[in-house]
C-alpha positions as CSV (number, residue, x, y, z in Angstrom):
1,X,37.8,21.7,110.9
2,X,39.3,24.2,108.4
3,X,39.3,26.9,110.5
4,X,41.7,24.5,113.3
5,X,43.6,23.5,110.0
6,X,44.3,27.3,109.1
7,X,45.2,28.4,112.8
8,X,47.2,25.4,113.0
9,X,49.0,26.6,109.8
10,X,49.3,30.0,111.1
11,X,51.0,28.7,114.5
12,X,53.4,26.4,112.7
13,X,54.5,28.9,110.5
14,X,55.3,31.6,113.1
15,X,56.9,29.0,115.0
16,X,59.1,28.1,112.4
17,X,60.1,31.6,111.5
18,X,61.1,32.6,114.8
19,X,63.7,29.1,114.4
20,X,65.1,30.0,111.3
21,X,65.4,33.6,112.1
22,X,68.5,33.5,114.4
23,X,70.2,31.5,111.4
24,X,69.2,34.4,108.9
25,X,70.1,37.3,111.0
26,X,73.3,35.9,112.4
27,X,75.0,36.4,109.4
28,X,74.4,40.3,110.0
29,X,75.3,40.0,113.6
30,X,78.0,42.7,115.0
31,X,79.5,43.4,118.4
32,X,77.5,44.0,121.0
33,X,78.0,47.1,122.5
34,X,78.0,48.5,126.0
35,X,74.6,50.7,125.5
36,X,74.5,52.0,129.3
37,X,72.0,54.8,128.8
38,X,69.6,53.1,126.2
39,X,70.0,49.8,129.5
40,X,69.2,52.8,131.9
41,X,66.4,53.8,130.0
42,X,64.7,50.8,129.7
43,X,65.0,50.2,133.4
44,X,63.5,53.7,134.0
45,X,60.6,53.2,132.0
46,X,59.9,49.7,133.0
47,X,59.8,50.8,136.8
48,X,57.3,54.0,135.7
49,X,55.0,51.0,134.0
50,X,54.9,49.2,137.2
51,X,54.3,52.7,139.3
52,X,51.7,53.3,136.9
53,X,49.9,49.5,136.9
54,X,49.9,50.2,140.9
55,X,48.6,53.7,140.4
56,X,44.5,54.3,141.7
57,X,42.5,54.2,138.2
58,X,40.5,57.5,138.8
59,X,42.6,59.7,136.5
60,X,40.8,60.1,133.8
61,X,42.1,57.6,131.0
62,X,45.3,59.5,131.1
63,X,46.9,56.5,133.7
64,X,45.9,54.2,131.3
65,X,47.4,56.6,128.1
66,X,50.7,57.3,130.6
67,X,51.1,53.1,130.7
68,X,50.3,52.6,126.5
69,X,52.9,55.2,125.9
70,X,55.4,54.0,128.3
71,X,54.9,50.2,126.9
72,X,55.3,51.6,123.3
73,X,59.0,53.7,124.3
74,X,59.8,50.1,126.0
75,X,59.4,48.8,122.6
76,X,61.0,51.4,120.9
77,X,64.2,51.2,123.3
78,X,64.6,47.3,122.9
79,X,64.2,48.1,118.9
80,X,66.9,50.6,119.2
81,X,69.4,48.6,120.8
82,X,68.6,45.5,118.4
83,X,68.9,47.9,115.8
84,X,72.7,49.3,117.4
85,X,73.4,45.4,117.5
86,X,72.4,44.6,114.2
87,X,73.9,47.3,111.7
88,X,77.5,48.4,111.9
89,X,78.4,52.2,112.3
90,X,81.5,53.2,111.4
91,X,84.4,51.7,113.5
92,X,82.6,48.8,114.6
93,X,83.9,45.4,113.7
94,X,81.5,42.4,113.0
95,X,80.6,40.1,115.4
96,X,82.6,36.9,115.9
97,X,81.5,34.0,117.3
């Protein structure tokens, strides 16, 4: 029973951060911009992930080590252009809505 309580308590709190969130961040919010090669980039990558899922599984591991690594530069892209949209450089203007 305590161990649903705590999961329970765990769930409800991540769900309830990820709704206040927009609310907190919004405030630092600046234009979009066109980011056509970081957009590129992550299109690239997530095509070589699908070659790779699709790829016969005798290689050694290093399929499997080609796929972590290309999941964890998809992360890295998104995080970069969240980051471009999130922190003004100089010349940009701030976000309106």
């Amino acid at each position: 029973m305590r161990t649903r309580l705590t999961h329970f308590g765990i769930v409800l709190t991540i769900v309830l951060m990820s709704l206040a969130s927009p609310g907190l961040y919004a405030q630092n919010q600046y234009a979009p911009e066109n980011q056509p090669h970081m957009q590129a980039a992550l299109q690239h990558l997530r095509q070589a992930a699908e070659e790779l899922q699709k790829a016969d599984r005798d290689k050694g591991g290093h399929r499997v080590q080609a796929l972590n690594l290309t999941q964890q530069a998809i992360t890295h892209v998104q995080a970069g252009i969240q980051y471009d949209n999130t922190h003004r450089t100089k010349g940009e203007k701030k976000y309106k809505k």
